[in-house]
N, C-alpha and C positions, 0 to 999 in steps of 0.2 A: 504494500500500500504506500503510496506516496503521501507528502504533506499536504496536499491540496485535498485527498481523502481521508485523512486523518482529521480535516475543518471543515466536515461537511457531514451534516445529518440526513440519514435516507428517513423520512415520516411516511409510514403508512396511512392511508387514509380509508374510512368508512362510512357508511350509511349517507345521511342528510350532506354530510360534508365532502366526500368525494364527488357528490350533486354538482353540489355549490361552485366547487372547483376546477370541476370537469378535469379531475385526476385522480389517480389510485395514489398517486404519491408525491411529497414536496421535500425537493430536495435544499434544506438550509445551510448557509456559508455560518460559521462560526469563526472567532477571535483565536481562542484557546483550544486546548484539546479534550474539555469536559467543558458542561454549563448546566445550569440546576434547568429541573423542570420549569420553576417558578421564571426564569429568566426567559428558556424558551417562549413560555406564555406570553412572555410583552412583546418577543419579539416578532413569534405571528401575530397578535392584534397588531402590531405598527402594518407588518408588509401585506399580510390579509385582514384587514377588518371585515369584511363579511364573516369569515368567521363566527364572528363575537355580534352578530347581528341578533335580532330576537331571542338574546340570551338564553342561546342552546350551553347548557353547561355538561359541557363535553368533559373526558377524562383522558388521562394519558397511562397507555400500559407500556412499559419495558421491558422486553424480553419475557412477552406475553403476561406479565405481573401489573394487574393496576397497583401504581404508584404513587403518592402525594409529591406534591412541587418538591420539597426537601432535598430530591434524591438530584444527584450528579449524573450525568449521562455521557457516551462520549459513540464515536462515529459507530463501534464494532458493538452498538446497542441496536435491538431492534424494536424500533419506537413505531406507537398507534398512535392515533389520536383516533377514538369512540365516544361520538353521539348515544344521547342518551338511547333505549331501545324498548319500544310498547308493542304488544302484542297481546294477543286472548286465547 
């Protein structure tokens, strides 16, 4: 892996939000070679606000484990972001 891939996040995307995006996946440049969940989150609402539009309160799984913001992440993570999900 080179450095250009070691500062870059492959995000999965689902439901409502791969809609929105009209993509399975968003790939983010990073500074460092880790960034907390909580930091991710400001940085998609900056470059996607749709998004954060009618306050879908989405989650983030890492390596298939829903996660809280707290957690570090880094490129050889594989990260969701999941829309809430209703059904009957």
């Amino acid at each position: 892996m080179n450095s250009y891939d070691d500062r870059t996040l492959k995000i999965k995307l689902f439901g409502i939000l791969r809609e929105k995006l009209k993509s399975n996946n968003l790939i983010i440049p990073i500074q460092d070679n880790s960034i907390s969940l909580k930091d991710l989150g400001k940085c998609l609402k900056e470059l996607y606000p749709s998004l954060y539009m009618n306050d879908i309160n989405f989650v983030f799984a890492v390596n298939k484990v829903i996660c809280n913001e707290n957690i570090n992440i880094t490129s050889s993570d594989e990260i969701a972001i999941i829309p809430p999900i209703s059904g009957g």
